[in-house]
TORSE-787336 format. One record per residue (C-alpha): residue number from 1; z, x, y. Coordinates in steps of 0.1 Angstrom, whole numbers. Example, Ala and Ser with C-alpha at 12.3 -4.5 7.8 and 13.67 -1.06 7.14 Angstrom:
- 1 / 78 / 123 / -45
- 2 / 71 / 137 / -11
REM end
This chain:
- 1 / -2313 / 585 / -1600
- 2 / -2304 / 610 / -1571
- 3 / -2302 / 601 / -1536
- 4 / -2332 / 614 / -1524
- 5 / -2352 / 600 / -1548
- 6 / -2335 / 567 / -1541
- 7 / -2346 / 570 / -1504
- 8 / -2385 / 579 / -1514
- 9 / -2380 / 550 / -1535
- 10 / -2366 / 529 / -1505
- 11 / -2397 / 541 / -1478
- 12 / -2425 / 530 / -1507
- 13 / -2412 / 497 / -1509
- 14 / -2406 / 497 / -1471
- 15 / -2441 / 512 / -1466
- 16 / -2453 / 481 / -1487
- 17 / -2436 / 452 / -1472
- 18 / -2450 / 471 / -1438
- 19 / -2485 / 469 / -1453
- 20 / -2484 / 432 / -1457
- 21 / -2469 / 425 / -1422
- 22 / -2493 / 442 / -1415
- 23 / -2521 / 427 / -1427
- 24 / -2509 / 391 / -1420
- 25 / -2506 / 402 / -1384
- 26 / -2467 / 400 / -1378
- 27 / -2452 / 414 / -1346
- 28 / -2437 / 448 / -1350
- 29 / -2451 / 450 / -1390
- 30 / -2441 / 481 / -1400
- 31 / -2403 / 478 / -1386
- 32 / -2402 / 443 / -1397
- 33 / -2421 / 443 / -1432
- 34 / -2400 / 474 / -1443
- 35 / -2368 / 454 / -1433
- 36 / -2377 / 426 / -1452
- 37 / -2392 / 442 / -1486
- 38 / -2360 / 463 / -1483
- 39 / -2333 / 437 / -1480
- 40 / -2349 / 417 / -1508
- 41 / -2347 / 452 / -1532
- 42 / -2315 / 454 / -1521
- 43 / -2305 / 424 / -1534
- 44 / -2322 / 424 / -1564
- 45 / -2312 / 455 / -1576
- 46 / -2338 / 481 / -1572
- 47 / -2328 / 513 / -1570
- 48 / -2331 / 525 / -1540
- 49 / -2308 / 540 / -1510
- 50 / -2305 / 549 / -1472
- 51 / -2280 / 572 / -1461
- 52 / -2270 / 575 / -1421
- 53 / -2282 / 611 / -1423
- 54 / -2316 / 599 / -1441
- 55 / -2315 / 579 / -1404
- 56 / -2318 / 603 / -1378
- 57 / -2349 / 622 / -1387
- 58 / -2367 / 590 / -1381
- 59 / -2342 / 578 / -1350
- 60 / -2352 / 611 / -1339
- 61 / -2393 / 608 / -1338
- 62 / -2382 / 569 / -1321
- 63 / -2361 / 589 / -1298
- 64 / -2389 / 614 / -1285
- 65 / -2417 / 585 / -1289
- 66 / -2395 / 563 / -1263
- 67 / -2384 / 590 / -1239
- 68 / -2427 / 593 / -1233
- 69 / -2425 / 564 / -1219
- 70 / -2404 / 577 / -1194
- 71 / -2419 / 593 / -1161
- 72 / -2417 / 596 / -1123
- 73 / -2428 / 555 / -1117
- 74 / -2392 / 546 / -1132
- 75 / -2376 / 561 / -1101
- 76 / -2392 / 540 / -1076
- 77 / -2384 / 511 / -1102
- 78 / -2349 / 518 / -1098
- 79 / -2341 / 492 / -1073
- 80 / -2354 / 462 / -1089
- 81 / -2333 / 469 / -1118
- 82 / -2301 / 468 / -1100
- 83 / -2294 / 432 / -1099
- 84 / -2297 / 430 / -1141
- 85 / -2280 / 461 / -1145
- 86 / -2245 / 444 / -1126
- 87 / -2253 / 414 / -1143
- 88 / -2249 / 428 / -1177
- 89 / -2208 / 432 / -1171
- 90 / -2206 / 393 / -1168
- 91 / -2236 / 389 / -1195
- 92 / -2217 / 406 / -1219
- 93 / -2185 / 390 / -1208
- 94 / -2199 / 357 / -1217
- 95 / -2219 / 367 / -1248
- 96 / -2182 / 383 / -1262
- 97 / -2162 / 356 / -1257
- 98 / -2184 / 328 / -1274
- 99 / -2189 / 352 / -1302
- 100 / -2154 / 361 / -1311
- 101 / -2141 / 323 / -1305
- 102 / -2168 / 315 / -1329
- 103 / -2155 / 344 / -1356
- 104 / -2116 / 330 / -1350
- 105 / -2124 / 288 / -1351
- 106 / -2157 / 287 / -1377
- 107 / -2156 / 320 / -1396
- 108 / -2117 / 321 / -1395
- 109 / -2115 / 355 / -1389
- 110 / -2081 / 372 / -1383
- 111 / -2079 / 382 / -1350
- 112 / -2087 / 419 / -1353
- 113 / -2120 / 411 / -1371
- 114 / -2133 / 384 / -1350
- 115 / -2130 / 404 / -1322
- 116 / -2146 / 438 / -1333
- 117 / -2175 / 417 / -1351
- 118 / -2178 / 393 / -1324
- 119 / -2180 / 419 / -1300
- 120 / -2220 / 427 / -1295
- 121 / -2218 / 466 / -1292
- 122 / -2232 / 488 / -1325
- 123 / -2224 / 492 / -1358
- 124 / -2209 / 526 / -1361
- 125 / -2188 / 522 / -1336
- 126 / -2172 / 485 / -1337
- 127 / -2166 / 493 / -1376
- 128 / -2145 / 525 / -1365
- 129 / -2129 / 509 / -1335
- 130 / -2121 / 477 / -1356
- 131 / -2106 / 497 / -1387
- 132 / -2086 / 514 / -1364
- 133 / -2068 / 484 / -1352
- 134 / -2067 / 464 / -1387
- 135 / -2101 / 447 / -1387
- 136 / -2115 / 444 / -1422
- 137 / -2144 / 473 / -1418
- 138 / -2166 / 459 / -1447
- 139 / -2168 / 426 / -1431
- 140 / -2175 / 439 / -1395
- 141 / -2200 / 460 / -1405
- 142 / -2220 / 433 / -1428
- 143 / -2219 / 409 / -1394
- 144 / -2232 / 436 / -1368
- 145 / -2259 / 446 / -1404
- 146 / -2269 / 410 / -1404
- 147 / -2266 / 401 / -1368
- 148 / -2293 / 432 / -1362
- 149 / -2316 / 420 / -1391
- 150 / -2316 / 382 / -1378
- 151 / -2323 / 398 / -1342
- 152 / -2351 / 422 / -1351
- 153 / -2365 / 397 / -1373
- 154 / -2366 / 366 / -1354
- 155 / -2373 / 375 / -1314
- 156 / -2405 / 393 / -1320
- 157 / -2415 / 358 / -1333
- 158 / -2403 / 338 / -1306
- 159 / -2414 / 357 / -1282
- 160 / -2446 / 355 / -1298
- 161 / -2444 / 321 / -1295
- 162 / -2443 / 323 / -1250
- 163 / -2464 / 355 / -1248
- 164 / -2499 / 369 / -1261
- 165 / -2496 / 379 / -1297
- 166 / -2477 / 410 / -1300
- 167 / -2500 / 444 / -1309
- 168 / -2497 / 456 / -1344
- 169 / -2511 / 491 / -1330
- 170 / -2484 / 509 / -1308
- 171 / -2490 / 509 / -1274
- 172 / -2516 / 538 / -1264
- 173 / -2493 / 550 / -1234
- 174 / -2469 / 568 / -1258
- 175 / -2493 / 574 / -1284
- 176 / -2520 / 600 / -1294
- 177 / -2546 / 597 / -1318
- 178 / -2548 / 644 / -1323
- 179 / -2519 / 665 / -1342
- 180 / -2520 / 695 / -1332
- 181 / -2493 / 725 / -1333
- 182 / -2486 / 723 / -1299
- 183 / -2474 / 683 / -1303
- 184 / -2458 / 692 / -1334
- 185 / -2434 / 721 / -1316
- 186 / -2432 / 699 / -1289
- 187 / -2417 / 668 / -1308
- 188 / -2398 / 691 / -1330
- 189 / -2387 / 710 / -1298
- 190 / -2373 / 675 / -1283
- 191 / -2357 / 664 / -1315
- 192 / -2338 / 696 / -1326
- 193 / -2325 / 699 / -1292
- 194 / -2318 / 664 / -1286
- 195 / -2301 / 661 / -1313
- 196 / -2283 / 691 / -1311
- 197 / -2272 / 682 / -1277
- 198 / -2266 / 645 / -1285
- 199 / -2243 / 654 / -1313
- 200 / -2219 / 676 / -1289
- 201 / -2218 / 655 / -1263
- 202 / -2210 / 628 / -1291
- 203 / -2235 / 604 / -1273
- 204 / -2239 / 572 / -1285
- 205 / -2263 / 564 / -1311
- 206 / -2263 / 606 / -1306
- 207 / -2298 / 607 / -1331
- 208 / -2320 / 583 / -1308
- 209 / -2303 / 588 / -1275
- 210 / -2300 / 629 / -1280
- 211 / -2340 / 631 / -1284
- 212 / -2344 / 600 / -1264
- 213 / -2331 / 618 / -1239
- 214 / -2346 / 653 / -1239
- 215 / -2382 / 636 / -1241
- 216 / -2374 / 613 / -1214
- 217 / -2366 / 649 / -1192
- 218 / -2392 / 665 / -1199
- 219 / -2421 / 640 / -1191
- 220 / -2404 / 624 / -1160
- 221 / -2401 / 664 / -1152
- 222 / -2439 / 666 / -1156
- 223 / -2431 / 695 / -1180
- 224 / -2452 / 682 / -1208
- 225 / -2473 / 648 / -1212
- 226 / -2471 / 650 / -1252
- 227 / -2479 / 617 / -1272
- 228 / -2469 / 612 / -1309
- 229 / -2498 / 600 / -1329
- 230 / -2494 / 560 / -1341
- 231 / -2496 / 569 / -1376
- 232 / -2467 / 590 / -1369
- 233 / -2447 / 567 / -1353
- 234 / -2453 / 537 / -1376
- 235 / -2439 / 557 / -1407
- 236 / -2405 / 561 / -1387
- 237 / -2407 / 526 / -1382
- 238 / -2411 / 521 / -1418
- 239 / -2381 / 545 / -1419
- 240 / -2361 / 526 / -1398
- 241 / -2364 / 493 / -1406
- 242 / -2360 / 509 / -1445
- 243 / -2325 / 516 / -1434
- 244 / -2318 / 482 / -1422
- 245 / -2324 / 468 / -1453
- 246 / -2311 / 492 / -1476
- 247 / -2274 / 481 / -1457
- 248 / -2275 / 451 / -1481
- 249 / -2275 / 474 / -1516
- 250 / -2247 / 464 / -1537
- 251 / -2246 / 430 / -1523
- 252 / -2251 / 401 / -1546
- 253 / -2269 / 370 / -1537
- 254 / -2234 / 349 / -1527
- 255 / -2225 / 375 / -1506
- 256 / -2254 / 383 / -1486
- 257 / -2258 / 349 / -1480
- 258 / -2229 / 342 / -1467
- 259 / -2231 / 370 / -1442
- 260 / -2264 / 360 / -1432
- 261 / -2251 / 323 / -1426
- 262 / -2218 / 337 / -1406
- 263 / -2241 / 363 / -1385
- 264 / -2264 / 332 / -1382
- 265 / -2240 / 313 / -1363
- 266 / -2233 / 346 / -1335
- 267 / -2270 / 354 / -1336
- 268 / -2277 / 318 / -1325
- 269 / -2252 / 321 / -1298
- 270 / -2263 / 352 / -1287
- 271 / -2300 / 341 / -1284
- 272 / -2289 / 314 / -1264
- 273 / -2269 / 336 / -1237
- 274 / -2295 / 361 / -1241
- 275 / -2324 / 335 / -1231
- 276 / -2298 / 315 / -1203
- 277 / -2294 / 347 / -1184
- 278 / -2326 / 366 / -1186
- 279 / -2340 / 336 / -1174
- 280 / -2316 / 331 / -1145
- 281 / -2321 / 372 / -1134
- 282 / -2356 / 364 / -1131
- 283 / -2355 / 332 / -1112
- 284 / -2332 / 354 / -1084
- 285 / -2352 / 387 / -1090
- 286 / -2390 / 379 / -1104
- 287 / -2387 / 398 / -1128
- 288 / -2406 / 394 / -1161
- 289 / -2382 / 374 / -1177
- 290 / -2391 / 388 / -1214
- 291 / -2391 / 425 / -1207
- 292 / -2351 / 414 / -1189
- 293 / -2348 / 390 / -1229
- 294 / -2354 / 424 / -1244
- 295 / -2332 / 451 / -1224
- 296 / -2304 / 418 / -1228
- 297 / -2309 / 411 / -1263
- 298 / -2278 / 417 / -1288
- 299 / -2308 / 439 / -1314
- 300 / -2305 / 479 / -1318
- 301 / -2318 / 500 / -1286
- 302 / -2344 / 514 / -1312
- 303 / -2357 / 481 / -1329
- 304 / -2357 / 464 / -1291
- 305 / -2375 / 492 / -1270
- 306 / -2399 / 491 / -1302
- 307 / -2406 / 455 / -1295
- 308 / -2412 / 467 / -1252
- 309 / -2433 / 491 / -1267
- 310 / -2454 / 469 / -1287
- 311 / -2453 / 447 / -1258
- 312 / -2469 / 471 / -1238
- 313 / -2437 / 467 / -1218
- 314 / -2412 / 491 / -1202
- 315 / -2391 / 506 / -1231
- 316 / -2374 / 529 / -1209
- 317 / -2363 / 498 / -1188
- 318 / -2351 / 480 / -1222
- 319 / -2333 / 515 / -1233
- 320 / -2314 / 519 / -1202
- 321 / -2298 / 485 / -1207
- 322 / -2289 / 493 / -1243
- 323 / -2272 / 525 / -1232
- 324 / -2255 / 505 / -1202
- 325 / -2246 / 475 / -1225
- 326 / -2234 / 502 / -1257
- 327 / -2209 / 524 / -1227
- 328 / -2193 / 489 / -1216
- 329 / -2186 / 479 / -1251
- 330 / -2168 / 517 / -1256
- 331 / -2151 / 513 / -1223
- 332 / -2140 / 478 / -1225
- 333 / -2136 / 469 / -1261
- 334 / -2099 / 482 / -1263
- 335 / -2087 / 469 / -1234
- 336 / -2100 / 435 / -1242
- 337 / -2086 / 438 / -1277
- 338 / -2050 / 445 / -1261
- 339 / -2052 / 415 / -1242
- 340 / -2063 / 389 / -1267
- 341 / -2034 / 406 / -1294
- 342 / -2010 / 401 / -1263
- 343 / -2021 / 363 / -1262
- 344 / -2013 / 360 / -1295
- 345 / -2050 / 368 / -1307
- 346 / -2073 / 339 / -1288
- 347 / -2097 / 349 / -1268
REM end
């Protein structure tokens, strides 16, 4: 069965599993449901397949959908966003260290892998980084695959649990309900060049931030005031969370298991930093302390600014943070990795 119609096969049982979130009223359904029915198939053998480049054609539409949400009210934002913004350094700081102990005493990790999958930056690039300083890549890369299901999967939920029940309909500020040719060669405009852009600049996440990006240019520019329709936008989402669960295919039960109970263990910590110091930046800045959980959160930049969206929430706020978060990690990843191996690989 060739890879494209393993992928098809991939978005109709993704597209299913969406439906039933769907209907049973789950937060972020069709991201969340296509996950799910997609890590099960995976697991159970279906055939079906998501390659990175199957990805960004769906990263893309995300991409142009959040940059909407951008415009000219973000700038006179900009000051209140400060304080979480240099917070994020010693967040991160905190979130790392836990992590990676966690990976060397529990997991017993060697020290190269702890590090790169204790390290809360994406997938892509810890796996590379890792492998290029001895880190078993498989393992890395099932962590960060797990620790972004967990994360996806179970915030929307507990959110849910201190906040009105999440919208199954995307928010109406960065959707349309017309398709017309004008939207379409403005949203193919966006993601051609974003992408084009994003990939020679070798930006990270380069598919969602590339388009991200351009979108978020031209609406703040008052250029265009485009809006993707929902329909559009909820089959990337079935896409997208397609490709989470099709990371699991070739796994068997034992395995996945495993990895889910390992990435358990960070996610939990994570949370738990995540929670302690969005709640602390809004006690000092009074702040909406969920809409600081999300832009903290150790998820993808896509799935969380997808739960801000639903939230009728600032994705552009939450996507910033990401960006800011992914850089550090780039930045300060290698340095902190010479200066554990220098202490003879404890963090």
């Amino acid at each position: 069965m060739g890879t494209i119609l393993r992928f098809i096969a991939a978005l109709a049982v993704g597209a299913t599993g969406g439906a039933l979130f769907f209907e049973i009223g789950a937060p972020l359904p069709w991201v969340l449901g296509s996950m799910a029915a997609c890590a099960i198939a995976s697991v159970i053998g279906l055939p079906i397949r998501a390659l990175s480049a199957t990805r960004r054609p769906m990263a893309a539409v995300i991409g142009v959908v959040l940059g909407s949400s951008f415009g000219p009210h973000l700038f006179t934002q900009g000051k209140d966003w400060i304080v979480p913004l240099l917070a994020l350094p010693f967040f991160l700081g905190s979130a790392a260290l836990l992590c990676v102990t966690y990976f060397r005493k529990v997991a017993k990790f060697d020290p190269a892998t702890a590090y790169f999958a204790g390290m809360p930056g994406g997938i892509a690039e810890m796996v590379v980084m890792g492998a290029e300083r001895g880190a078993d890549e498989r393992t890395v890369g099932l962590i960060h695959g797990a620790r972004i299901f967990l994360v996806v999967f179970i915030l929307p939920f507990l959110i849910r649990l201190d906040h009105a029940p999440v919208p199954v309909a995307p928010a109406a500020a960065v959707t349309g309900s017309v398709a017309d040719w004008t939207l379409l060669l403005w949203t193919v405009g966006c993601a051609g060049l974003g992408l084009l852009i994003g990939g020679l600049l070798r930006l990270p996440a380069w598919h969602l931030v590339g388009p991200l990006t351009v979108s978020a240019a031209v609406h703040m520019s008052g250029l265009a005031n485009f809006h993707i329709p929902g329909w559009a936008l909820a089959a990337a989402q079935v896409g997208l969370g397609a490709t989470i669960g099709c990371r699991f295919v070739g796994l068997t039960l034992g395995a996945l298991l495993r990895s889910l109970a390992l990435a358990a263990g960070s996610t939990l910590i994570l949370l738990a930093v995540t929670f302690a110091w969005a709640a602390a930046v809004s006690a000092v800045t009074g702040l909406d302390p969920i809409l600081l959980t999300l832009a903290y959160s150790p998820g993808g930049l896509a799935e969380m600014s997808m739960v801000a969206l639903s939230l009728a929430l600032e994705p552009g706020v939450v996507a910033i943070h990401h960006l800011t978060r992914v850089v550090l990690v780039l930045i300060g990843g290698p340095p902190g990795f010479k200066w554990i191996a220098k202490n003879g690989g404890t963090a």
